[in-house]
DSSP file (Angstrom, degrees, kcal/mol; ACC not computed):
  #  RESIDUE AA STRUCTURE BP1 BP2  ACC     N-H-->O    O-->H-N    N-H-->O    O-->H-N    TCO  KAPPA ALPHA  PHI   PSI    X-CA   Y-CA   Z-CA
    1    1 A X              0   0    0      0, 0.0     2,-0.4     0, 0.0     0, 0.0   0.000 360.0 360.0 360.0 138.7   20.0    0.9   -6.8
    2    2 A X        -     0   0    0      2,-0.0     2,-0.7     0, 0.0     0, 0.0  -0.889 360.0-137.5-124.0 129.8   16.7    0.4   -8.5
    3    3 A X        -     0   0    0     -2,-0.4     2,-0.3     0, 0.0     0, 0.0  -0.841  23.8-171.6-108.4 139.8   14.7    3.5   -9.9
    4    4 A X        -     0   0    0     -2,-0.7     3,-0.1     1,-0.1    -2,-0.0  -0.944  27.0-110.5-125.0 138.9   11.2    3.7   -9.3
    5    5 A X  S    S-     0   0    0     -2,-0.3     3,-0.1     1,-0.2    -1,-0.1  -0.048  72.5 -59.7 -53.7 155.2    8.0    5.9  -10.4
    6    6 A X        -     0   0    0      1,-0.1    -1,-0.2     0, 0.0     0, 0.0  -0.152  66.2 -90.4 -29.6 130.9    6.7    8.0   -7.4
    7    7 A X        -     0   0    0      1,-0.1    -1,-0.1    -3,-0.1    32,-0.0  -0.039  49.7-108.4 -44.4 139.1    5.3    6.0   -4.0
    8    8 A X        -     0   0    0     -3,-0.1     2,-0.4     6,-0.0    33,-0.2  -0.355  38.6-159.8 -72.9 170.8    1.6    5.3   -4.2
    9    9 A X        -     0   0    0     30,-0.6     3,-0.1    31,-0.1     4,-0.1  -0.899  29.6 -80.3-152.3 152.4   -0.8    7.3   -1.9
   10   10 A X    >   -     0   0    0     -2,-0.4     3,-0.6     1,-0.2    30,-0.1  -0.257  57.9 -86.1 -76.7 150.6   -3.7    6.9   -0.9
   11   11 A X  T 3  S+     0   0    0      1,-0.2    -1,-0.2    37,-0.2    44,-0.1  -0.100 118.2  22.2 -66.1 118.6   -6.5    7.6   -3.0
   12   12 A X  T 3  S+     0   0    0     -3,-0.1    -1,-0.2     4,-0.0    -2,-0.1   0.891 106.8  80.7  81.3  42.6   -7.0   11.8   -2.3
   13   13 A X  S <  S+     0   0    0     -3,-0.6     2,-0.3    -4,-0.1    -3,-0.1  -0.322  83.4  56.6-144.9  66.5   -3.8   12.5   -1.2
   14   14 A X  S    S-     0   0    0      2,-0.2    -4,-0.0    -5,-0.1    -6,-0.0  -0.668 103.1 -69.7-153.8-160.2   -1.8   12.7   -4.4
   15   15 A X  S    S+     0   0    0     -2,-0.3     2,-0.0     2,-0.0     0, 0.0   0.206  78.4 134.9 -98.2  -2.2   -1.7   14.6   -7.5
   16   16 A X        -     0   0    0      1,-0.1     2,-1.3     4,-0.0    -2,-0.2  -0.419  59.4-134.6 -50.8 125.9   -5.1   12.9   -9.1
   17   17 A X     >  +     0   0    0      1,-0.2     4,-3.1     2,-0.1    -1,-0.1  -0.523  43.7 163.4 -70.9  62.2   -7.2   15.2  -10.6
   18   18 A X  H  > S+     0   0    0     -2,-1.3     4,-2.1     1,-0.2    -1,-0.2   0.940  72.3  46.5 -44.1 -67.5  -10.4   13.5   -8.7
   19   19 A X  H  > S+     0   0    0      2,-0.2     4,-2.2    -3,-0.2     3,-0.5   0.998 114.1  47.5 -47.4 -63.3  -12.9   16.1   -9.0
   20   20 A X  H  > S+     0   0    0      1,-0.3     4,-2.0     2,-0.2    -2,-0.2   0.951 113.3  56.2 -40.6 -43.8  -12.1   16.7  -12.8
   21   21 A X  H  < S+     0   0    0     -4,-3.1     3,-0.4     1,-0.3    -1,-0.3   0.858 106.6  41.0 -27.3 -66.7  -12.3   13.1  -13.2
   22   22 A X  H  X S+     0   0    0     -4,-2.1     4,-1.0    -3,-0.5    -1,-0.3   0.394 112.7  59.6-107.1  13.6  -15.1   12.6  -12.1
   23   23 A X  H  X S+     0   0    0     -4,-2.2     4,-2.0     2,-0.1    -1,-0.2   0.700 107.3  47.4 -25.3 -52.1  -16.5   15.7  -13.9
   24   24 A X  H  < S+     0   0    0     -4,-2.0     4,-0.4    -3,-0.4     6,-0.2   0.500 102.7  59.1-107.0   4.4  -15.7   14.6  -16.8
   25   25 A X  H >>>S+     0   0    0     -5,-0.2     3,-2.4     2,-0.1     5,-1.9   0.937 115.2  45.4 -79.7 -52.0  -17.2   10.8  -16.6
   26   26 A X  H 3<5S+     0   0    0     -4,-1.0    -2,-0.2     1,-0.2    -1,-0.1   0.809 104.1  53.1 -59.3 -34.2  -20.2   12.5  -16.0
   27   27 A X  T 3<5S+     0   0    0     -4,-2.0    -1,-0.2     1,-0.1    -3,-0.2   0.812 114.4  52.3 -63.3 -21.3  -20.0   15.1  -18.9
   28   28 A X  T <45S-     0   0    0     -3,-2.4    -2,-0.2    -4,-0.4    -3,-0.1   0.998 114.6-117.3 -59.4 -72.1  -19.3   11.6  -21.0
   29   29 A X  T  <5 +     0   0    0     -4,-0.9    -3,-0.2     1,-0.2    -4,-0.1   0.185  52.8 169.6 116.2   3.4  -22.1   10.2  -19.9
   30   30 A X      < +     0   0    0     -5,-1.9    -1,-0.2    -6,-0.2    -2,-0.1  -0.343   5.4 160.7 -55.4 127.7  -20.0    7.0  -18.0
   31   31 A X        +     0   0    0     -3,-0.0     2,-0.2    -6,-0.0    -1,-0.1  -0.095  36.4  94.6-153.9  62.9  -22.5    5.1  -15.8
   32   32 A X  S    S-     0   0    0      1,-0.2    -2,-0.0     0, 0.0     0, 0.0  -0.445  83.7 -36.6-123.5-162.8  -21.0    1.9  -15.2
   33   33 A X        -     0   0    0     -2,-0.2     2,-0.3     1,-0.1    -1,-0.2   0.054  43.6-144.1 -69.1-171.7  -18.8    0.7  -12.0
   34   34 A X        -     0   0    0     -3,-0.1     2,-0.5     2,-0.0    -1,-0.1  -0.991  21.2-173.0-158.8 100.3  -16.5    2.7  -10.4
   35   35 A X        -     0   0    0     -2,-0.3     2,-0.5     2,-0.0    -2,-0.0  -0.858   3.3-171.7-131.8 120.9  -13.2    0.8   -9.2
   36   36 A X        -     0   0    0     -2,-0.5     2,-0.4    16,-0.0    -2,-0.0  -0.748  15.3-144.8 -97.0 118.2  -10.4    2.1   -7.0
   37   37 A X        -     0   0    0     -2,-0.5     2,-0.3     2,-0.1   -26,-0.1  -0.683  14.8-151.1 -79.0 159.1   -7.1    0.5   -6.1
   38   38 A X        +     0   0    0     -2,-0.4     2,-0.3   -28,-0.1   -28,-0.1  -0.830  31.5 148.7 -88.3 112.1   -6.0    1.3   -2.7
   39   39 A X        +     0   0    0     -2,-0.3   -30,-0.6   -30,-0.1     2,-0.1  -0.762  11.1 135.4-154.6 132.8   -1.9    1.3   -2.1
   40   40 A X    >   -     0   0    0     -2,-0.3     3,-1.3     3,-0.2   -31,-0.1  -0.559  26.4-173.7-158.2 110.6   -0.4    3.3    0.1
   41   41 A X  T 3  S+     0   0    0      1,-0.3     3,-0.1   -33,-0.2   -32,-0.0   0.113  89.4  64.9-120.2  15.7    2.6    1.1    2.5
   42   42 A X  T 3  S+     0   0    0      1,-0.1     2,-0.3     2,-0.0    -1,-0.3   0.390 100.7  45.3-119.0  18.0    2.8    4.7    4.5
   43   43 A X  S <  S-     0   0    0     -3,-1.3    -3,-0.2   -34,-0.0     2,-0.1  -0.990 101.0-100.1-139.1 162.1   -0.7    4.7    5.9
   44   44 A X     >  -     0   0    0     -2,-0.3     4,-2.5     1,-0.1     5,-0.2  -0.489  25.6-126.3 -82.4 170.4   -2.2    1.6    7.5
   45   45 A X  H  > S+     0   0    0      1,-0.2     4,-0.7     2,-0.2     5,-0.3   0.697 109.7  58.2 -72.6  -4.3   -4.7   -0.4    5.2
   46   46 A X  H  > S+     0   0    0      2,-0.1     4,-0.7     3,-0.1     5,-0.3   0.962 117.6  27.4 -84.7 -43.8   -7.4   -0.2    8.0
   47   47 A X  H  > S+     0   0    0      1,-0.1     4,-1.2     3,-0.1    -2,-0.2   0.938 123.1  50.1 -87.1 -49.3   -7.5    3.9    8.1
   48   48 A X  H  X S+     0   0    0     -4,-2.5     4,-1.0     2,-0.2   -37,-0.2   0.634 110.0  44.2 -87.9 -21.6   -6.4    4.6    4.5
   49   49 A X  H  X S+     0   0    0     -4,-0.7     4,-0.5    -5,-0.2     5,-0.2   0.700 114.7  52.6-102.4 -22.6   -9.2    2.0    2.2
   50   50 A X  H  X S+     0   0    0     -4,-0.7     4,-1.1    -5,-0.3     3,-0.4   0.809 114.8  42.3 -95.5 -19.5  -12.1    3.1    4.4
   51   51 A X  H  X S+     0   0    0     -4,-1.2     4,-1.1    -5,-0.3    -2,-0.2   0.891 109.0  53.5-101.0   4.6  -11.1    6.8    3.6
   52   52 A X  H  X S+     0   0    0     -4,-1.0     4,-0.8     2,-0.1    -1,-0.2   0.545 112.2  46.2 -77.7   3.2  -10.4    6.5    0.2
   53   53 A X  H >X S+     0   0    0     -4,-0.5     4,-3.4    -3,-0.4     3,-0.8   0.924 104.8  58.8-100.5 -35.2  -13.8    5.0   -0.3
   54   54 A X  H 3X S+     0   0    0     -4,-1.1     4,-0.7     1,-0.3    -2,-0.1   0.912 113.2  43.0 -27.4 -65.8  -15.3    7.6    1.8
   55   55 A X  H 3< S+     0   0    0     -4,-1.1    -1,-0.3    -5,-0.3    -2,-0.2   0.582 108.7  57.5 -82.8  -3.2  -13.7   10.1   -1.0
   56   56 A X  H XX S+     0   0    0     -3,-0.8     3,-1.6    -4,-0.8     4,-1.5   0.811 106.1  45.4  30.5 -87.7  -14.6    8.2   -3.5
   57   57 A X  H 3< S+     0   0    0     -4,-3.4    -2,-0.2     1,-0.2    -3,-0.2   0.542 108.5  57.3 -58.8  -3.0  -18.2    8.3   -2.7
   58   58 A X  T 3< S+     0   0    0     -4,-0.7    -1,-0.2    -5,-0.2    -2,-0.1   0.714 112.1  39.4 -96.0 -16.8  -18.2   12.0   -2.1
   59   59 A X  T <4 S+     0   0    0     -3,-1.6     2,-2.7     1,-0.1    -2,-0.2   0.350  97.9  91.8 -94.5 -11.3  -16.8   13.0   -5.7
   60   60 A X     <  +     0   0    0     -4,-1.5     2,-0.4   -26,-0.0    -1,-0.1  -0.259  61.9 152.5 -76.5  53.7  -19.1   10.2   -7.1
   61   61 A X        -     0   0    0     -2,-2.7   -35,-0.1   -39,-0.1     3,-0.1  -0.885  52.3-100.1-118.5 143.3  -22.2   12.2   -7.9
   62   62 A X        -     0   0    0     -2,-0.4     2,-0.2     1,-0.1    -1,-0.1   0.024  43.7-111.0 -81.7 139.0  -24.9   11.9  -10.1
   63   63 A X        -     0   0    0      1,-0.2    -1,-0.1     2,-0.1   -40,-0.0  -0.454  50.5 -87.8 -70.1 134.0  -24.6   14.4  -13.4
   64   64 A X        -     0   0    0     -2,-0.2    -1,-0.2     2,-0.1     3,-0.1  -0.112  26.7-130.2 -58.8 126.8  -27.2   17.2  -13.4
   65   65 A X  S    S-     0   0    0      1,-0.1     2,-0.2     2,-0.0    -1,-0.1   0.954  88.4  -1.3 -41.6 -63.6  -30.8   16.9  -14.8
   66   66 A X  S    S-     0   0    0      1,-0.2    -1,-0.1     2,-0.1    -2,-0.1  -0.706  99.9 -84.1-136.5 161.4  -31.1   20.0  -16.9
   67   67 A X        -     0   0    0     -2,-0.2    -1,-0.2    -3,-0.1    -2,-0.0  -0.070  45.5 -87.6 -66.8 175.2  -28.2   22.5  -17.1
   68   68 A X  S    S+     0   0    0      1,-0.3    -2,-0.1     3,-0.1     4,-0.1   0.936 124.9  42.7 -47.8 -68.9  -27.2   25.8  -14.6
   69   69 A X  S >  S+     0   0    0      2,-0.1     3,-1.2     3,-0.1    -1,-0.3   0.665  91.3  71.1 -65.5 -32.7  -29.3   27.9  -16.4
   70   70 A X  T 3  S+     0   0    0      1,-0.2     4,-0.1     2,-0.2     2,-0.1  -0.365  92.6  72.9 -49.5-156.8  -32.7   26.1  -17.1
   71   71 A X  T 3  S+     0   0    0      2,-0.3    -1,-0.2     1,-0.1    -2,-0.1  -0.289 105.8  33.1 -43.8  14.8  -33.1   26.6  -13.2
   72   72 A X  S <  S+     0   0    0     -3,-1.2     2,-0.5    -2,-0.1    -2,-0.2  -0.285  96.6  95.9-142.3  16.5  -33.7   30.2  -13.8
   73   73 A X        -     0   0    0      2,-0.0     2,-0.4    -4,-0.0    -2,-0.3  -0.970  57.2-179.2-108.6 140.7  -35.3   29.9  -16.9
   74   74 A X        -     0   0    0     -2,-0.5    -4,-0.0    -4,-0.1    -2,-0.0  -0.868  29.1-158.0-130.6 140.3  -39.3   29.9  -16.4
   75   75 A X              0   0    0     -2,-0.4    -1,-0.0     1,-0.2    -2,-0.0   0.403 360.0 360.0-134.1  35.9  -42.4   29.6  -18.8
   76   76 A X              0   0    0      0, 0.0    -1,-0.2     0, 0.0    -2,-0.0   0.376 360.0 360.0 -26.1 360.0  -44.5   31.2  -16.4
C-alpha cells in the first residue's frame, strides 16, 4: 500500500485560498503571467480545464486605481 497526499481537484473545487491569492498578488504588485495546472482524474479534462480557466479569469482582476476611500473623498 502506497500513501499519497490528497487527490488533485480541479482548480476551484478544493481547499485553495483563490480569492486571497489573488488579493494578495495584487496587493504585491505581481503583474506577470498567471499559470494554472489542471489535474483532476475525477472530472473529465474537457469540462474541468475550460472551467478552471473560466475561474481563473474571474478572480484575475486588475488591483484598484486609488483606494476605497479616495472615492468619497472630493476637492470640490
Amino acid at each position: 500500500m502506497r500513501a499519497t497526499a490528497a487527490p488533485a481537484a480541479s482548480t476551484g473545487h478544493g481547499d485553495v485560498p483563490w480569492e486571497a491569492s489573488f488579493r494578495m498578488l495584487n496587493q504585491i504588485g505581481y503583474d506577470g503571467p498567471i499559470s494554472v495546472e489542471w489535474e483532476d482524474a475525477g472530472m473529465d479534462r474537457l469540462v474541468g480545464a475550460p472551467e478552471a480557466l473560466e475561474f481563473v479569469r474571474r478572480l484575475a482582476f486588475d488591483a484598484p486605481d486609488a483606494a476605497f476611500d479616495a472615492a468619497f473623498s472630493s476637492k470640490d
